[in-house]
N, C-alpha and C positions, 0 to 999 in steps of 0.2 A: 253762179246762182243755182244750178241744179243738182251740181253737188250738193248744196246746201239742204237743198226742198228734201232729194233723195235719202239725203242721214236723219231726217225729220221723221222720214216714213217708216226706216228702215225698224225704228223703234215703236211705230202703231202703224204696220199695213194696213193697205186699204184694199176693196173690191171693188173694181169698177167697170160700169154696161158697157161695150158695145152695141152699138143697137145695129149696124150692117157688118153682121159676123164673117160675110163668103168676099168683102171685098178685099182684096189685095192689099192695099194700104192696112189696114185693119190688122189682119192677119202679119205683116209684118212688123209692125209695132210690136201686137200681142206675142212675138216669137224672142223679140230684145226684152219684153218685158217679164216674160216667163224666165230669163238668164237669171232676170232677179231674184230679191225675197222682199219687194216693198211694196209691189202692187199687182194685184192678180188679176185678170183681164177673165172676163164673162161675157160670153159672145153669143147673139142672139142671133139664130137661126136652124136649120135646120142640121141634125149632126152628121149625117152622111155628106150633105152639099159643102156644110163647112170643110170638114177632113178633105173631101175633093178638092176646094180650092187650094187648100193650105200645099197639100201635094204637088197640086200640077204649078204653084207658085215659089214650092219650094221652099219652103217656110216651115219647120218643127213649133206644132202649136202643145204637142204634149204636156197634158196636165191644164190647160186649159179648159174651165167648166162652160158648158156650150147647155144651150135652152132652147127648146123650141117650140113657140107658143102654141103652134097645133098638138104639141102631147105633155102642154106642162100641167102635172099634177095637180099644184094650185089654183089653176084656171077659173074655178068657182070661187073660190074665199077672193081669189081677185076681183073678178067681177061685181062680188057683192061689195067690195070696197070700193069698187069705181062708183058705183050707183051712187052710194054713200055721198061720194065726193062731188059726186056732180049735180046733188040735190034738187034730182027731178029735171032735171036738161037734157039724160038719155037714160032711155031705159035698157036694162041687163042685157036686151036682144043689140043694142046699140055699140053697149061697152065691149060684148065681146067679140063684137067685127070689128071695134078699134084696135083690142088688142091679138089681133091677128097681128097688126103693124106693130114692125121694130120697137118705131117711137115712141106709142102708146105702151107699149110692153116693157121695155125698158126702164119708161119711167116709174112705172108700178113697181116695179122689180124694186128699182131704191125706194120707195114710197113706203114700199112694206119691209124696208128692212131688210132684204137680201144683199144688197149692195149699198155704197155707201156714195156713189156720185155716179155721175152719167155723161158719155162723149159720144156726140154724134154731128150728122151733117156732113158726111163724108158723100153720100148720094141724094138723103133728105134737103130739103129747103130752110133758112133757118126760123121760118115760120112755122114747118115742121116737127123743130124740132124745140121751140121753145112754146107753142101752145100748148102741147100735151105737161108742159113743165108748169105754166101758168094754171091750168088746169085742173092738177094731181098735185103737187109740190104744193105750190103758193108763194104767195112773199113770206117773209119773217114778219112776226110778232113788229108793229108799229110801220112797219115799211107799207108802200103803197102803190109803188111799182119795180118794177125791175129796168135795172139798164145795165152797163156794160164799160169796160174801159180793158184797156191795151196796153202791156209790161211793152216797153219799148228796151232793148239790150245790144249793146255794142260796144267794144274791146275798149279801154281807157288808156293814155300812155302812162299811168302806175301801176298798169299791169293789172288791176281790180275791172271790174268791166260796170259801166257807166249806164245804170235802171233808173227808166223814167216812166212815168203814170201818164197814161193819156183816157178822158175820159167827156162827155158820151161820144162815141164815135160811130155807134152802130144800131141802137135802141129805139130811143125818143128824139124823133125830128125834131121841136121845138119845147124844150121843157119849158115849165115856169119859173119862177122862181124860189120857189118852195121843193120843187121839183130838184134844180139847181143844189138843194143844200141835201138831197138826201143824197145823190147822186156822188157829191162831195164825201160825204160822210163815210159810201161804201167803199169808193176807190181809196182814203185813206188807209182805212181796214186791209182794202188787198195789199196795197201797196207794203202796207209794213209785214207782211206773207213776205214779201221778196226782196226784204234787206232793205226798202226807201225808208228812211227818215225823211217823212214828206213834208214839204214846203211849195204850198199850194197857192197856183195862182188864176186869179177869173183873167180868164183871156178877153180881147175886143179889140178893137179900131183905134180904142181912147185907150190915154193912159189921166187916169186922177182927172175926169170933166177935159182933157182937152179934145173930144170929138162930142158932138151931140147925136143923141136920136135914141129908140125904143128900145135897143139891143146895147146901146152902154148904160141905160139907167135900170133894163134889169139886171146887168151882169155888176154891174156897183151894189144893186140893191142886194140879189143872191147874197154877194161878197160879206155884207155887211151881217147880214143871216148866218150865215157859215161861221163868222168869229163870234157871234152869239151864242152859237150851238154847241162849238170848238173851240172852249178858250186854250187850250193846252193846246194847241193845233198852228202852224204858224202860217198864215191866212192873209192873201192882199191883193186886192182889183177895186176897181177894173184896171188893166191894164194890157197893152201890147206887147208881143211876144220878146220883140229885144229888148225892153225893160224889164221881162221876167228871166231874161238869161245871160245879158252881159250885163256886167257888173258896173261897168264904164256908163252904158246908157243910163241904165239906174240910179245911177250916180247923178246924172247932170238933171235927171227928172227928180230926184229929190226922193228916191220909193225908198221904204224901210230895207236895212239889209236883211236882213233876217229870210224875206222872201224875193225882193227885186234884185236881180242878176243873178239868184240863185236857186232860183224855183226848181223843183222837178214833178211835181203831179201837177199835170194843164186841166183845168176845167173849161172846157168847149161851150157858147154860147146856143148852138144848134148842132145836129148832126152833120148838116154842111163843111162847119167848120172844121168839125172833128174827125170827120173821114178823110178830108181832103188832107186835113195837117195830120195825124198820122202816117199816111201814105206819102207826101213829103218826106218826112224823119225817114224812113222807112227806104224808099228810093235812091233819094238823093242825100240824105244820113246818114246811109252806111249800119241802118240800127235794124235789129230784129223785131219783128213784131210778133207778140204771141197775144190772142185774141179771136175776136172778142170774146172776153172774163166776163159771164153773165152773173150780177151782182142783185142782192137782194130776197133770193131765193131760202125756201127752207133748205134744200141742200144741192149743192154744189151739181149744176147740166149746164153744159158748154159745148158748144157749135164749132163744126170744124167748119173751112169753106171747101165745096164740090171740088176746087183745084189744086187741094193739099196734098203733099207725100206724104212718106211713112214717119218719115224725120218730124214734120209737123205734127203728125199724132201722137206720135209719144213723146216728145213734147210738152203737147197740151192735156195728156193722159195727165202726166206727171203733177202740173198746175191744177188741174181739177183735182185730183186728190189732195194735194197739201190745201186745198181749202174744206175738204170735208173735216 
């Protein structure tokens, strides 16, 4: 799969933030990524402290462009763009003790064009680091909020390795069901970024009315929205997870092939659902998880978590760029 992303790039690089340029993880990503020629790493901090990390961890960051918001030139044409953007909710004196911080900083940085996506949450929180993105960024033109899904990857015995969509897992506690179908909408998007010919299915307790109650008749109702939305899209819930993945249950339940037994993008009824059964797949699947893919955005800022290595960043380096 990153072969794939990688030969994508290699023909329109990209530039992409760090927003904690001195940490370790950070800097060694940005030293594998510099070997490259498809994505060039921007690291936000200070350039004495950076170069010191880099050294005492060993890490060749050369040629890495380093920023640091206490002596960046554009400081003001930024500022007056934040104002802009935050249309009277802080004033210039506000914005630019925000972008003191990585976060805030970073996100400006792609906002205006310098770069073209944004990786962080390596020390930030991920509230940290997707308000400043809700904030400056925005949703896309018709979207209405932002959520998130999760490239699930693990070896196949054809030797092709076996990507699944798992989505919301991390975003929206309890979406509606309007909500339901945007969310749909954007994981298919990513999903076909990483080689899914997606076959979507609403996850739940019922398969087709055989369980009752509030969370199978929104996840029916979503379902029936989404083939509205998505007729080229191949779309069918409610249903239970071993009717969207063995073919055999599918069978005996009567669910169309097309999606029953052979789903691979899960749309999750709540967050509940979605983190727990990712982290399943994940554990006891034997499958990678790369996430959470913050979806909806004008351009592409994604969240590492606090206990990720360097493998995991660059990584998710990679995935954020092939969606800008």
């Amino acid at each position: 799969m990153f072969g794939k992303l990688i030969e994508t790039l290699k023909k329109d690089p990209k530039t992409i933030v760090f927003t904690e340029g001195t940490d370790p993880r950070i800097l060694e990503a940005s030293a594998r990524l510099l070997s490259g020629t498809f994505l060039k790493p921007l690291l936000v901090g200070n350039e004495q402290e950076v170069y010191a990390a880099a050294e005492k961890a060993g890490f060749n960051i050369r040629g890495a462009e380093i920023i640091d918001p206490e002596h960046y030139d554009g400081m003001d044409a930024m500022v007056e763009k934040m104002v802009e953007l935050r249309k009277g909710k802080m004033t210039a004196e506000d914005c630019r003790a925000s972008l003191k911080h990585g976060n805030y900083f970073g996100t400006m940085l792609v906002k205006m064009g310098k770069a073209d996506c944004l990786l962080g949450g390596a020390t930030y929180s991920t509230a940290d680091t997707v308000r400043p993105a809700l904030q400056l960024i925005k949703t896309k033109p018709g979207n209405k909020i932002v959520s998130s899904c999760f490239i699930m990857v693990r070896p196949a015995a054809s030797g092709e390795n076996e990507v699944l969509a798992m989505a919301d897992c991390a975003i929206n506690i309890d979406p509606t069901e309007d909500e339901l179908v945007e969310i749909t909408q954007e994981t298919v998007r990513c999903a076909k970024i990483f080689g899914v010919d997606p076959r979507v299915a609403f996850l739940s307790y019922s398969t087709k009315g055989s369980g009752k109650g509030v969370t199978v008749d929104k996840m029916r109702n979503a379902c029936e929205k989404a083939r509205a939305a998505m007729p080229g899209t191949p779309i069918d819930g409610e249903m239970q997870f071993d009717a969207a993945t063995s073919p055999v249950v599918a069978h005996t339940k009567h669910l169309e092939e097309t999606v029953g037994g052979h789903a691979n993008t899960f749309i999750f009824p709540d967050i509940n659902a979605g983190n727990i059964g990712y982290k399943i797949a994940q554990r006891l699947g034997g499958f990678d998880a790369y996430g959470p893919i913050l979806l909806g955005l004008n351009a592409p800022i994604n969240d590492l978590s606090r206990g990720c290595n360097a493998q995991e960043v660059y990584s998710m380096a990679i995935i954020t760029a092939a969606l800008a």
